[in-house]
C-alpha positions as a Python dict, from the first residue, in 0.01 Angstrom:
ca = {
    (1, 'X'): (0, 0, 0),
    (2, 'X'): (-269, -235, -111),
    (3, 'X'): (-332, -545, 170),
    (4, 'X'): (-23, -846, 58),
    (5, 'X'): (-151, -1184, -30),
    (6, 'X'): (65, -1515, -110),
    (7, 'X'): (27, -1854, -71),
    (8, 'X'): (43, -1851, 311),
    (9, 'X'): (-210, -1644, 346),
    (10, 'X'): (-463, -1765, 89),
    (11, 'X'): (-402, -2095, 291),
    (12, 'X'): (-487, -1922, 615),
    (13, 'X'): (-802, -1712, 489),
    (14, 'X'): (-947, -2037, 347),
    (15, 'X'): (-908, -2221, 634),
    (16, 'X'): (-1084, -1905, 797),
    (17, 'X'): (-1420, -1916, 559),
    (18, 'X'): (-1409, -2370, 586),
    (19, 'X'): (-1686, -2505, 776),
    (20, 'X'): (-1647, -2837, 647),
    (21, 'X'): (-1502, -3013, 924),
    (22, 'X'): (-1766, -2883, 1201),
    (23, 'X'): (-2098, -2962, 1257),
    (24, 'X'): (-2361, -2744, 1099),
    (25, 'X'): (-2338, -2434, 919),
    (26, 'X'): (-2082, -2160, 953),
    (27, 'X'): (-2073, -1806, 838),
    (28, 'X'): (-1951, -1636, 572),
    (29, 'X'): (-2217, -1847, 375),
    (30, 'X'): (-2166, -1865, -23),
    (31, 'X'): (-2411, -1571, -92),
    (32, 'X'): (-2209, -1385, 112),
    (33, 'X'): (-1897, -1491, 10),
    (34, 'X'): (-2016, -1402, -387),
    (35, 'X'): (-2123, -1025, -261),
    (36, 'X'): (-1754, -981, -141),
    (37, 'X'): (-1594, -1181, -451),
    (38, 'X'): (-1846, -974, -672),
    (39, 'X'): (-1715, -624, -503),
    (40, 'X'): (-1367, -662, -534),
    (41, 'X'): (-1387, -773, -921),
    (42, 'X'): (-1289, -1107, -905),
    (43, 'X'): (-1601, -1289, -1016),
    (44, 'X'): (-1459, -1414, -1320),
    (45, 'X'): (-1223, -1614, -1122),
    (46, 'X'): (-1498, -1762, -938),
    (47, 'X'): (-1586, -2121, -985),
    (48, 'X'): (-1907, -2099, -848),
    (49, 'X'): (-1942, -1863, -1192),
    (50, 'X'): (-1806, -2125, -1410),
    (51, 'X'): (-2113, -2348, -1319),
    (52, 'X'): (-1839, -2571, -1033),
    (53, 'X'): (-2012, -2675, -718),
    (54, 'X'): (-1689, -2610, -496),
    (55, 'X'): (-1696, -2625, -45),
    (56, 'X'): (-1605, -2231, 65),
    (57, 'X'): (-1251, -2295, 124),
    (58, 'X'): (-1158, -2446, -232),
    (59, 'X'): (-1392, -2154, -372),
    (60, 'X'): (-1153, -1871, -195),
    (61, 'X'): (-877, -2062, -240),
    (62, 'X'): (-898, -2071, -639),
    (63, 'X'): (-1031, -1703, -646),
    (64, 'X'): (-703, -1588, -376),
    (65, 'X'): (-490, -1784, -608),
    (66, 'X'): (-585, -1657, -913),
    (67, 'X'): (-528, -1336, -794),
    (68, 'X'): (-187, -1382, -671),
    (69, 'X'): (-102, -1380, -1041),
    (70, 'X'): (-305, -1140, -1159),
    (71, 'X'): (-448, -890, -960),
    (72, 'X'): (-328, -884, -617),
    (73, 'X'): (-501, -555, -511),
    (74, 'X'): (-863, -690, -597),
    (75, 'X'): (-678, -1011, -377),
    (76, 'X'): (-593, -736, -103),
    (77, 'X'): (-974, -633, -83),
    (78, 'X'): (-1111, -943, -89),
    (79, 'X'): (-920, -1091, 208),
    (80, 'X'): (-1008, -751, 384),
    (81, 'X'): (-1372, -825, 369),
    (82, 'X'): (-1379, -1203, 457),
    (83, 'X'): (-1157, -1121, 755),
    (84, 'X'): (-1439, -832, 871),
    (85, 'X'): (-1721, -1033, 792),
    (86, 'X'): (-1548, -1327, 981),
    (87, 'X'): (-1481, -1115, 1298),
    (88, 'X'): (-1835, -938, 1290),
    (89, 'X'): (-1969, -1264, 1266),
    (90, 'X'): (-1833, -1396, 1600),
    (91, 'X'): (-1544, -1590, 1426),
    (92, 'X'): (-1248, -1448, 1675),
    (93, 'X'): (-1485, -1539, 1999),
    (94, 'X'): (-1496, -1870, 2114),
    (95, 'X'): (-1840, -1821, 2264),
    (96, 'X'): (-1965, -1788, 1929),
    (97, 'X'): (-2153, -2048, 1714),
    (98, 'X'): (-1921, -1924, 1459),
    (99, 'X'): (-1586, -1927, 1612),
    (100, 'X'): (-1303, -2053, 1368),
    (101, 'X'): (-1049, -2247, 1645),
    (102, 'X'): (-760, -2090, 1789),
    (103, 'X'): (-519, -2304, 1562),
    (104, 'X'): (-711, -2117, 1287),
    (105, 'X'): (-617, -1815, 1418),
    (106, 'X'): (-269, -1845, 1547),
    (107, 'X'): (-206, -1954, 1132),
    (108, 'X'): (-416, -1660, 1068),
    (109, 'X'): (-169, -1467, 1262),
    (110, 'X'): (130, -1615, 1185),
    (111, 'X'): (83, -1557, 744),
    (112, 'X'): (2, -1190, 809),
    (113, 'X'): (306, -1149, 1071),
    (114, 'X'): (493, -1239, 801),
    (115, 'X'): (426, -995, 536),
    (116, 'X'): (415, -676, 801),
    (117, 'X'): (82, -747, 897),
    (118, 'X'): (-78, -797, 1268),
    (119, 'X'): (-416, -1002, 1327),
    (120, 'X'): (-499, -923, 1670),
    (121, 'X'): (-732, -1225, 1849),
    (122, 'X'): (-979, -1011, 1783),
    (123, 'X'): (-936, -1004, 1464),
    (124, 'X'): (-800, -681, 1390),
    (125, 'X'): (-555, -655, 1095),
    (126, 'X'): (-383, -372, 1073),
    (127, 'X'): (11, -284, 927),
    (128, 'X'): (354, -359, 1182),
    (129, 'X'): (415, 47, 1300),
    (130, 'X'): (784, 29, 1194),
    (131, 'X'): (888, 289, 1475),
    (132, 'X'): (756, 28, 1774),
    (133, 'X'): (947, -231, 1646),
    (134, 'X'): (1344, -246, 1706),
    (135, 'X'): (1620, -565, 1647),
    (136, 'X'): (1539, -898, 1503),
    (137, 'X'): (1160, -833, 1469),
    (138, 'X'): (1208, -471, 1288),
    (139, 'X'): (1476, -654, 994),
    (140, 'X'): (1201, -899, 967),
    (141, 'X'): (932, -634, 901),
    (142, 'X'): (1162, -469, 649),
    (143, 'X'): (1180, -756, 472),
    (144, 'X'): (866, -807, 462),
    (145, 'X'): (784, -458, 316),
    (146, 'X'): (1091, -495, 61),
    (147, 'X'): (924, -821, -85),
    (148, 'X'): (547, -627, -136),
    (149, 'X'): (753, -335, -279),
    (150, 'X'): (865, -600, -547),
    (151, 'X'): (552, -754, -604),
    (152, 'X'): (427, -417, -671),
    (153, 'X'): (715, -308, -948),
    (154, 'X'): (467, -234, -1172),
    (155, 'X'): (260, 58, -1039),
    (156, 'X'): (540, 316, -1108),
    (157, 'X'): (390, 565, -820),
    (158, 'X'): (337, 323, -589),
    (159, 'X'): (698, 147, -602),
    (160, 'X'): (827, 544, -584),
    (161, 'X'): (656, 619, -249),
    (162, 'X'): (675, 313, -67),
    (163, 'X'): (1095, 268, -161),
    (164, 'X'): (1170, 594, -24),
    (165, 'X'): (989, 518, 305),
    (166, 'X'): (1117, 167, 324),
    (167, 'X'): (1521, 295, 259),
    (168, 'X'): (1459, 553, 483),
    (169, 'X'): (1327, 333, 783),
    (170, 'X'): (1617, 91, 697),
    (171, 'X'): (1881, 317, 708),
    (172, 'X'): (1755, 415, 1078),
    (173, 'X'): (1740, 45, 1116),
    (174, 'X'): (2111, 6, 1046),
    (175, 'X'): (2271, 324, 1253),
    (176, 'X'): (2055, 219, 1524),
    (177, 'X'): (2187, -113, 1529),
    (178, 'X'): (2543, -5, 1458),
    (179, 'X'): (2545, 269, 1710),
    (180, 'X'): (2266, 247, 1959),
    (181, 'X'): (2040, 567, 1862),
    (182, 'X'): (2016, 751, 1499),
    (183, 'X'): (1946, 1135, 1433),
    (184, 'X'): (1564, 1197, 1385),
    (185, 'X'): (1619, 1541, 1270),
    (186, 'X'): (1834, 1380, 975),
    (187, 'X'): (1674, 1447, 634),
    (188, 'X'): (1670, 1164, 411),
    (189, 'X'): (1968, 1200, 202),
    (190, 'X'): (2181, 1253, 502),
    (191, 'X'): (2041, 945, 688),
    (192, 'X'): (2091, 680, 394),
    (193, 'X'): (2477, 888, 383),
    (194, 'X'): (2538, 785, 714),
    (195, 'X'): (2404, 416, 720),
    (196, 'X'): (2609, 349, 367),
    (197, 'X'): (2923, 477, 605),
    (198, 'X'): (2813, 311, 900),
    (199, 'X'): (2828, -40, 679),
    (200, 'X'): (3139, 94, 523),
    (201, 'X'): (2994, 125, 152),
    (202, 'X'): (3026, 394, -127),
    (203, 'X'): (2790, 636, -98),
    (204, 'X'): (2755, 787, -489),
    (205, 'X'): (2727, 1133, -510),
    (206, 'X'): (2389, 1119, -680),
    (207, 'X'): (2239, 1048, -320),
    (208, 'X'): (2316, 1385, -225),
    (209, 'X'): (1998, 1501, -516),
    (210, 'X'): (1747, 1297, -365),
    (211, 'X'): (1464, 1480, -198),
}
């Protein structure tokens, strides 16, 4: 599933790329910031195309935000490639000419937590691994994933895919929690069977068909 954005983390990305509060210059500079605006598709939202002289954080800022609304997997990619050039740039070390501030980061961190996502300090992003995660912090994740399965109701084989996988982690979710362990040898229809029981709902016989 494509990289989530929202307004907590286009907050926290253009805080990433802002260099206006520190002395001197700062990478990503614009040029690079166009290349990686340019090569997800999103130049049209660019005000530096509409002729606007704009700082680098109000410049990803409108682009993220446009995107939000209409094209969140060009958003996805975009945020992908600030985040790498702002990690191979020295951005995550605090050695580094360009190192963003830990309060930077620890926003950084805290948006992409959110939506299923770990930044390390290093600045690796990469998805929550459901099956590490167990209580409080694995209902949060499933949340998480529930809300990007809704923003992506559109893409028909998308939505398919990633609701199957997300009902069948939180049924697992629920008999753990109700019962302490849950069969991993289950198949899927017998799983989401025994976690409607286990919260003492119907279970409608057209379950029994799913693959």
């Amino acid at each position: 599933m494509a990289l989530p954005i929202t307004d907590h983390i286009v907050a926290a990305v253009s805080k990433m790329v802002d260099d206006s509060q520190v002395e001197g210059y700062r990478e990503p500079s614009h040029s690079d910031i166009e290349f990686y605006v340019s090569r997800a598709g999103l130049t049209d939202a660019d005000p530096k195309a509409q002729g606007q002289t704009v700082g680098k954080a109000k410049r990803v800022r409108a682009i993220l935000s446009w995107a939000i609304d209409n094209d969140q997997t060009a958003g996805g990619k975009l945020v992908e490639s600030l985040i790498a050039k702002v990690r191979a740039s020295g951005g995550f070390r605090d050695s580094s000419a360009n190192f963003i501030g830990t309060d930077v980061i620890a926003r950084a961190v805290e948006a992409f937590d959110s939506e299923g996502y770990i930044l390390s300090s290093d600045g690796a992003l990469r998805p929550k691994n459901l099956e590490s995660l167990m209580g409080r912090e694995l209902t949060g994740a499933l949340r998480a994933y529930a809300r990007r399965a809704q923003k992506g109701s559109e893409d028909a084989a998308l939505l398919s895919g990633t609701s199957k996988d997300l009902l069948e982690a939180t049924a697992a979710h629920v008999i753990r929690t109700k019962y302490g362990s849950y069969p991993q040898q289950a198949n899927f229809p017998a799983l989401l069977g025994q976690a409607f029981i286990a919260l003492e709902m119907g279970v409608h016989h057209s379950f029994c068909k799913l693959a």
